[in-house]
N, C-alpha and C positions, 0 to 999 in steps of 0.2 A: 431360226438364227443359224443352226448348224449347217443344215440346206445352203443358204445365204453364203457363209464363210465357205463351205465346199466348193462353191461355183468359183467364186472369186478366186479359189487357188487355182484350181484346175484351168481358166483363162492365163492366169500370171503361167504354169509351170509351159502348158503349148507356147503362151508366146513367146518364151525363152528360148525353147526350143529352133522356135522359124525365127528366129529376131535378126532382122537386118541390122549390120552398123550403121548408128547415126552421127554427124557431131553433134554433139551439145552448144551449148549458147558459152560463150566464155565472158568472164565479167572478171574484171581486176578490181578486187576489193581495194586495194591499197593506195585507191586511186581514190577515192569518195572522199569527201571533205564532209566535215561536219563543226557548225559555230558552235565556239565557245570560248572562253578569254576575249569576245568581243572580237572575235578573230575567224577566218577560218584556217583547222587546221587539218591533216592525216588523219586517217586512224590508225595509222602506223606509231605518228607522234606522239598520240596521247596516252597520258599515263593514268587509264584506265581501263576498264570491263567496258567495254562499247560492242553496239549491236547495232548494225543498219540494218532495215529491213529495206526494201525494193519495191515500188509498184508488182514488178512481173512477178513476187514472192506470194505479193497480196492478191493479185486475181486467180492465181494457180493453185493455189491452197483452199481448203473445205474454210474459207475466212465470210466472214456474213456483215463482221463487225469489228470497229478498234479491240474489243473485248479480247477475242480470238486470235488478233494478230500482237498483243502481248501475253496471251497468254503461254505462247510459243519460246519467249526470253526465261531460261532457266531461273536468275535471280528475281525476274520478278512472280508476282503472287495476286492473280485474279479470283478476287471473291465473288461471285456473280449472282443478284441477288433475281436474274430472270434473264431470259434470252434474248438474242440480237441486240446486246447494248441496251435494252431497257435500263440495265443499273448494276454498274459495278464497282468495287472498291479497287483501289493501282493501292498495292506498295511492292514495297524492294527489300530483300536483306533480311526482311525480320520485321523491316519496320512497318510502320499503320499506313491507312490510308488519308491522312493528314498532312506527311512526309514526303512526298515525292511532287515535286515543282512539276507544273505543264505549263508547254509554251506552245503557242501554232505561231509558226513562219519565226522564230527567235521574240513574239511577245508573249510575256506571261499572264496566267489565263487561266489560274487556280483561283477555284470559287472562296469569299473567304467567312461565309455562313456554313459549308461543311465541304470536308472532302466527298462525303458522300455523290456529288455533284461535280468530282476533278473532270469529268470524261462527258458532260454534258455540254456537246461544245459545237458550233454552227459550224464543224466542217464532219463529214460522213466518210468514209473507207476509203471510197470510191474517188474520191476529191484529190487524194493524196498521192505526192510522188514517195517521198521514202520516211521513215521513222526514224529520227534518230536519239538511241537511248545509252544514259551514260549513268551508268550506276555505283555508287556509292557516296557521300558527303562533296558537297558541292557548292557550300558556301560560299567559299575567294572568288568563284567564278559567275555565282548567279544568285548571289545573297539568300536573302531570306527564306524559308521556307526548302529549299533542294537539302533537306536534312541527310535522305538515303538515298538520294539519288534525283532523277532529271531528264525527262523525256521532249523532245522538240519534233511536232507535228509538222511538215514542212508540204505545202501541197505543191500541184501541179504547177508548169513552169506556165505564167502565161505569154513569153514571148514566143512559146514554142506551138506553132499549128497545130490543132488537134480537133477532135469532137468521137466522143462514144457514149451509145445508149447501151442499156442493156435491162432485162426484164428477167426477175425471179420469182416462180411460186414452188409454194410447195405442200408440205401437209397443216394441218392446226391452219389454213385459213390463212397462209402467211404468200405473202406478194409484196415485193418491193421492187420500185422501177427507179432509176437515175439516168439522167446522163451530164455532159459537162461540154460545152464548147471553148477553144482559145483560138482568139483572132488579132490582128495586128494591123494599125491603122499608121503610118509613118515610123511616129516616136512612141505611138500611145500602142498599149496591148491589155487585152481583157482578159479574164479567164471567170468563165460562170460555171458552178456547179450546183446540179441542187437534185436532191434524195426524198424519197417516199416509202415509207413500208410501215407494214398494218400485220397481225395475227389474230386470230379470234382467242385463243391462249390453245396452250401446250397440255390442260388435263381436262378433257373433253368428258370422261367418263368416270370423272370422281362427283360428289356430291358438291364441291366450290371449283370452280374454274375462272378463279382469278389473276388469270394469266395473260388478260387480251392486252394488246397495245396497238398505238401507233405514231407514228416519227417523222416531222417532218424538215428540212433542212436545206436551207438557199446560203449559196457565199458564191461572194463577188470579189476580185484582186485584179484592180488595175495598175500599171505599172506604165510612169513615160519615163520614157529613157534619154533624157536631155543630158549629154557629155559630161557637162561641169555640175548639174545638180539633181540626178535621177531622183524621181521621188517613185513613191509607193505607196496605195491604200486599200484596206483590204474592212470588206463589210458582211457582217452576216446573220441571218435568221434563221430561228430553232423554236421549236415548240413539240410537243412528246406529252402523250398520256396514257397511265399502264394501272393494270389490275396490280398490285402491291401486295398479293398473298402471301399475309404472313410476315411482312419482308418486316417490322422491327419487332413485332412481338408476335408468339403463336397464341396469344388468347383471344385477339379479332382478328381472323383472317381477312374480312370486308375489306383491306384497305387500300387506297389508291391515291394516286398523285399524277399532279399536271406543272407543267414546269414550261418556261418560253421566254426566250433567251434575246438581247440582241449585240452585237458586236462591231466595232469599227478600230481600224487603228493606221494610224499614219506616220511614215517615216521617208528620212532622203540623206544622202547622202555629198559634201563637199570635200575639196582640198585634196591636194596631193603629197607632200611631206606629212604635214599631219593630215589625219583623214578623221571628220566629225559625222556622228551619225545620229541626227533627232529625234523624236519622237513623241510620239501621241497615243493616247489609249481611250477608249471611252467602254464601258460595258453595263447591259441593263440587265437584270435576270429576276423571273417570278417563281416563287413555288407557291402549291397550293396542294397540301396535304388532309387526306380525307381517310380519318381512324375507321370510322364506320362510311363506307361507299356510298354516294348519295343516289346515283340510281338503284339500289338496295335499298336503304333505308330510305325515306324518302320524308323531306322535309315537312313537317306540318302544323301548325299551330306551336311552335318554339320547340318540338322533339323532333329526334329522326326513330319513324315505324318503319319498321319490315314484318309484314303480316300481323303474326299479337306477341313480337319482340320488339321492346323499346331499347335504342342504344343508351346502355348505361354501365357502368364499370362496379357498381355495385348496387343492391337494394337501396332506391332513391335519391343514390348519386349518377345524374344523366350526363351523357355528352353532351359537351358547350356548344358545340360546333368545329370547324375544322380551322388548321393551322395556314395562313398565311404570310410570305417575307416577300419582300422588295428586298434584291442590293441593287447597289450602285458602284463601279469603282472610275476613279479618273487618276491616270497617273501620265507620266511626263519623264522622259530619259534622256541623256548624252551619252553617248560613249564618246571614244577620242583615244586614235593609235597611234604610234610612230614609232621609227626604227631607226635606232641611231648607233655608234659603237657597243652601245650596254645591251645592246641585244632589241628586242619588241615591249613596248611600252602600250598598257591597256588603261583607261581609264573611264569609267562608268558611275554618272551621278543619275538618281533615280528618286523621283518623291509619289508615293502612291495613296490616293486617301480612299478606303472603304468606309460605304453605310448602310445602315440596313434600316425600313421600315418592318412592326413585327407586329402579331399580337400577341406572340409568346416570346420571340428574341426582343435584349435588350432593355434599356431602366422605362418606368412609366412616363409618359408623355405630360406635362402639365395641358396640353389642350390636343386630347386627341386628334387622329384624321380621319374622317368619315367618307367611306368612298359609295357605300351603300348600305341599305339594312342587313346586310349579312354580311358586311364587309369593314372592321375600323382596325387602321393602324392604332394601335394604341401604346406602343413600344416605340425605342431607335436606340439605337446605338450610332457610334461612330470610330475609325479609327485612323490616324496619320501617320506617316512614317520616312522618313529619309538614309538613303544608303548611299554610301560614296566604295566601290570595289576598283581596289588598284593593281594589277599582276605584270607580271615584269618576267620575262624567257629570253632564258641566252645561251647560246651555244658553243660550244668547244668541241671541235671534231666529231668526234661520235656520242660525246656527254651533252646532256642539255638538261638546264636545271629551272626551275618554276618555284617562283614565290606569292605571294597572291595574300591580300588583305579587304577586309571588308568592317564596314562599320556602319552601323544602325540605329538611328536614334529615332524612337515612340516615349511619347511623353510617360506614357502608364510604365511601362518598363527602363525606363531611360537608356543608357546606352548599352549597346551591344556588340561584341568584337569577334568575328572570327577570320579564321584565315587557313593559310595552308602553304606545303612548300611537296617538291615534287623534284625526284632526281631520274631520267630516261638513260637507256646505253642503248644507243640506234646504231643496229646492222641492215645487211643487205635484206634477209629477210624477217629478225627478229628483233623483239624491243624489250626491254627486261625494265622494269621502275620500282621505286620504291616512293610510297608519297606516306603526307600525314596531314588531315585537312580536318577542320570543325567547322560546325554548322548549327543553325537554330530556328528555332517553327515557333510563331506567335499561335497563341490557342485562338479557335473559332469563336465567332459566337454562337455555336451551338455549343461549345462546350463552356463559354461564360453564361451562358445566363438560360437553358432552355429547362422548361417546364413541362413537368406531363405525369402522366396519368402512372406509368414506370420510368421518369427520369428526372433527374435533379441537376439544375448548372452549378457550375463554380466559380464564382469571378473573381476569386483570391485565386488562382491560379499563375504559376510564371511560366515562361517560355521554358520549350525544351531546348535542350543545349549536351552538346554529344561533341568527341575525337573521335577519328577514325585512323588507323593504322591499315596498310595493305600493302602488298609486293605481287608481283605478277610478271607474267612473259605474255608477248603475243607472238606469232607469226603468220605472214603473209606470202604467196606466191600466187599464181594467175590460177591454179585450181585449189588449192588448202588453206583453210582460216584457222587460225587451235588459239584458244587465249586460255589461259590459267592463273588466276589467283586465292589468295589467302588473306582475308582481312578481319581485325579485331575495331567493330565500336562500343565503347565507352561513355554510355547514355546516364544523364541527371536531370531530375525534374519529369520523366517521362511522362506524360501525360494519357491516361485508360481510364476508362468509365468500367469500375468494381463496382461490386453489392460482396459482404459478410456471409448473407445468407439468401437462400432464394429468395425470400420475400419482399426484401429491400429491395428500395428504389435502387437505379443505376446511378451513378453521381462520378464525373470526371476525377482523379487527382493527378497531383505529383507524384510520382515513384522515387525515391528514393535514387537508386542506380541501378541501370538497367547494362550487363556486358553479355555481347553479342558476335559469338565466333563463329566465322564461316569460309566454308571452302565453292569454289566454282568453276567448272570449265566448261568449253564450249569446242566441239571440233566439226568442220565442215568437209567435206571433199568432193569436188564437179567432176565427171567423167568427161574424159574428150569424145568418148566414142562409146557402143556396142548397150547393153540392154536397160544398165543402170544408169543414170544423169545426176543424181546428188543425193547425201548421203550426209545426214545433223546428227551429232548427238549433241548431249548439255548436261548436265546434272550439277547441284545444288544439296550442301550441306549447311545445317546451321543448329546450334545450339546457341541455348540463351538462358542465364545465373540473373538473379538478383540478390542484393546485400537484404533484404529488407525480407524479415522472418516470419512477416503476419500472411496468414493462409486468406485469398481472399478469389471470388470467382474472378476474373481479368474474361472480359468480351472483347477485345481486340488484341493487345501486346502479348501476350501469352500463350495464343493458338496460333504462330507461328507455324511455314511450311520446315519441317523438320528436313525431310528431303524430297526432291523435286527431279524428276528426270522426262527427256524429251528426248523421242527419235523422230525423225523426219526424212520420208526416204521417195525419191521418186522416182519415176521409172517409166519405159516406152513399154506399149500396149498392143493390142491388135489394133488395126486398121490406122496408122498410125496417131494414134490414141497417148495420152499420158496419163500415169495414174498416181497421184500424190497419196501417202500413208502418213498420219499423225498420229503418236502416241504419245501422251502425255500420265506419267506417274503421279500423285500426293502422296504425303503420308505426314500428316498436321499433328503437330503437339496441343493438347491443350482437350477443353472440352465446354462445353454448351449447353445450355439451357433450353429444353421443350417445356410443351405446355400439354399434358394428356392426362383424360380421365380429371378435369379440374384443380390439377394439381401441377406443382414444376418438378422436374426430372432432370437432374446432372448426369450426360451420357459423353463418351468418348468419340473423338473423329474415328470414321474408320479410314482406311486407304484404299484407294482406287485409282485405276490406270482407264481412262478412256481414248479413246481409236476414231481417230475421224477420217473418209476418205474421200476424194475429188478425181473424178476423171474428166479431164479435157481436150476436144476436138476442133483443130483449127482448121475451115473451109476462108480459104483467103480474109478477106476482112470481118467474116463471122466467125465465133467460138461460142463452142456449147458446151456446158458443163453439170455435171451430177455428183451435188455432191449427199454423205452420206455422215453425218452428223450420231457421233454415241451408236457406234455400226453393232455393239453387241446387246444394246439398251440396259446398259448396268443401270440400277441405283446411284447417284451420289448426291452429294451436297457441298455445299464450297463455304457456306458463311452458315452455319450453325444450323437451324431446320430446316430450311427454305431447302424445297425439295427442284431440283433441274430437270431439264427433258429427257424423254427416253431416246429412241433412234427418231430422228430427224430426216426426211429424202427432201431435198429441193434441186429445181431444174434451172438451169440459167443460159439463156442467151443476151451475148454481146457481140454489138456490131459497133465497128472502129470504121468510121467515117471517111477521117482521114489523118 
């Protein structure tokens, strides 16, 4: 490793030396628009912590995976429960992975059997034009669920000509190929994307090596462009299966899961005064969870054997078999803008119904569903809901002020209000705000009703429901981004699956109140010229109090990133070569449960900084790339024992078409 880091300086320190001027690529932040209030606005205008990330940010970076290119966003917090997007938990601020709304292309597209599943989604890296993430309470603007914040996947344009392949392998057996074409027929334009990649897993030379995976993923987004009624439809397939080591409890590591997905959504656009925007949603998705791995154990006469080990949880209590869910969701939207003296008028009616078929989610079936001998829904749930969100912006010279309301009616909880209000002071190149918004997240059904061997539901559970307070500055110029804020939420009912003691089951509750104070910045700077091109930092503070006195373990809400910090530095090379530097700091509150020597173990996060590098070569329409993944092979862990890779090399070529 020392060898390794020598080399690499000693390249970096000569080519400084001979380093020709270059220019850089210049990119006007302040120019990007990003939806929200059903609108598009600045990033300039909005009165938040926003982060656009860039196609050319995403291929030039050591990135493999959505995982990777948030994990990059100071505020937020990637728990990675396996590599290349096999499975990771998104929150923001402090908060869980239940709390942060996902949207591709402006629909939403949060799974609502678990978060665990936000990021399991028919579009892949590569698909994608920019990310755009807007962080903190985001109710008034996108209802339900954006408790801590709200990330919108936005892909590739398909009016716009294109086609790229490109091919990566690397070590652990891993090889993923994509590529994506967009073409345009008159009025009509396509854009197809679709992804493949496989590993054999990451711990080759341990006694379990249940780290293989593989991913497969097609989306299609047609768009005609007819003057007075453009429409839009976007469709897509996903299917994903991974060795699960360890990933919910360390006392069977055997376990795995397969997951397959399908997606469509439709919308279009009329009118000119008022401008109406329809839509459509339809989504199918399976899991199919295996405690004890079935090519492992292998099914026989109603047990699963592995050699002369019977899976069972204790002396002559065996495994039943594995967990399977069906959802469904269908939902249905309007928006509806106009701009009149009082400034921009937003309005958004929305009705969404989730279901789930289960054999562990949801109440009992009076006539189950039988799909095969190893296969009965015998479970369902269901749930409905209507939102109506109205926001209103108006301007006076350099002030512009935002009001915003939302209201949500589910029979189980009946109604539900939040809202928010927001004051901007817009300069030439600075924006200073103070806002105050609330927000609320309906519990999963994994956390109403799931059963298991360590975990108990709770279907007396209510919604969580939180205020947030924040003030902040941003600024903008054609090479410098800096945003800075300070914000306090104010969390009730929080919902975390506690145990008393290690041996207790895991069981959802209410928290009581949860407050949650944090600090965040971000600074960027583009070189116009000579050896450096761009230069991130970010870091993240947070603390988090609760009123509620009883000592109890917390597996999500309480192992908080305490601070978080990211450098990001890039730079010309030899032969004109680039060389991207990622450094990402933890350092987690809280602590977790192992399973060692047959017994559980309450042990602390430790903190660690990992370094990831990319070097890229552009020969006209081909780019080669090396990148260099956990470059010092530390140790870490991001979600409780589940152990991650060490150094990682993969090769990548990509050819651009056109």
């Amino acid at each position: 490793m020392k060898q390794l880091f020598s080399l690499l300086l000693l390249f970096v320190l000569g080519n400084l030396w001979g380093q020709n001027n270059r220019i850089s690529d210049r990119y006007t932040l302040d120019t990007l628009k990003i939806e929200t209030y059903g609108n598009q606005h600045s990033l300039q205008r909005l009165p938040k912590t926003i982060k656009v990330i860039k196609l050319t940010t995403i291929q030039k970076a050591a990135i493999e995976s959505l995982d990777d290119v948030l994990n990059l966003v100071a505020g937020i917090d990637m728990r990675v429960r396996g590599s290349k997007g096999v499975q990771a938990d998104l929150s923001m601020r402090g908060g869980n992975f239940d709390q942060v709304l996902v949207l591709l292309n402006g629909v939403k597209i949060n799974n609502p059997q678990t978060g665990h599943h936000s990021l399991d989604l028919p579009v892949d890296v590569s698909m994608l034009d920019h990310i755009e993430i807007l962080e903190g309470a985001s109710g008034q603007s996108f209802g339900v669920n954006a408790y801590s914040g709200a990330i919108n996947l936005i892909t590739k344009n398909p009016q716009k000509e294109q086609a790229n392949s490109s091919l990566k392998i690397g070590q652990f057996g891993y090889v993923k190929t994509d590529f994506d074409l967009a073409h345009s027929f008159d009025n009509l334009s396509i854009y197809n994307g679709f992804s493949y990649q496989r590993s054999t897993g990451y711990l080759p030379h341990d006694s379990i090596n249940n780290t293989d995976f593989y991913a497969l993923k097609d989306y299609i987004n047609l768009h005609y462009n007819a003057v007075k009624f453009p429409m839009n439809l976007q469709v897509g397939y996903h299917q994903k299966a991974f060795g699960a080591h360890s990933f919910y409890t360390a006392k069977y590591p055997w376990q795995f899961e397969k997951t397959q997905g399908y997606f469509a959504a439709f919308s279009a656009q009329t009118g000119q005064k008022i401008i109406l925007k329809p839509s459509l949603k339809y989504r199918l998705f399976y899991d199919e969870f295996q405690l004890f791995r079935e090519s492992v154990y292998a099914f026989h006469e109603g047990f699963f054997i592995h050699q002369k080990d019977t899976a069972q949880y204790a002396p002559h209590i065996y495994y039943p078999g594995h967990n399977y869910h069906k959802t469904q969701q269908v939902s249905a939207q309007l928006r509806a803008q106009a701009r009149t003296k009082w400034g921009e008028s937003f309005l958004n009616l929305s009705f969404q119904n989730d279901r789930i078929w289960s054999n562990k989610l949801g109440r009992l079936l009076q006539h189950p569903i039988v799909i095969n001998d190893r296969l009965t829904y015998s479970r369902f749930a269901r749930r409905s809901y209507f939102e109506a969100q109205l926001n209103q912006v108006k301007k006076w010279g350099r002030i512009e002020i935002g009001l915003g309301l939302n209201l949500l009616y589910e029979p189980a909880y009946h109604g539900q209000i939040n809202g928010g209000s927001y004051v901007n002071y817009l300069q030439k190149h600075w924006t200073h705000y103070l806002t105050v918004s609330t927000a609320s997240r309906l519990p999963t059904f994994t956390d109403l009703y799931y059963q298991g061997p360590a975990n108990i539901g709770n279907p007396d559970l209510k919604p969580e429901a939180s205020v947030t307070y924040e003030a902040g500055s941003k600024y903008f110029d054609r090479q410098n981004y800096f945003t800075g804020s300070l914000f306090l939420r104010q969390s009730k009912h929080t919902i975390d699956w506690i145990k008393f003691h290690p041996a207790d089951k895991w069981q959802p509750q209410n928290l009581t109140q949860l407050q949650t104070l944090g600090f965040e910045m971000t600074a960027t700077h583009r070189f116009s010229k000579g050896f450096l091109k761009k230069i991130t930092f970010s870091y993240t503070y947070l603390t988090m109090t609760k009123d509620d006195q009883q000592n109890f373990i917390s597996k999500y809400v309480l192992d908080y990133l305490k601070h978080k910090a990211h450098l990001e530095i890039a730079h010309n090379f030899l032969y004109h070569t680039v060389l991207y530097w990622t450094l990402i700091y933890k350092n987690r509150n809280g602590q977790y449960l192992n399973y060692t020597n047959n017994r559980y173990q309450l042990l602390d996060y430790k903190p660690y900084t990992v370094t990831n590098l990319k070097l890229n070569k552009q020969f006209n329409r081909l780019r080669i790339g090396l990148s260099i993944e956990n470059l010092f092979n530390i140790k870490y862990n991001d979600l409780s024992y589940i152990r991650m890779p060490g150094r990682w090399l993969i090769f990548e070529f990509n050819y651009k078409v056109k």
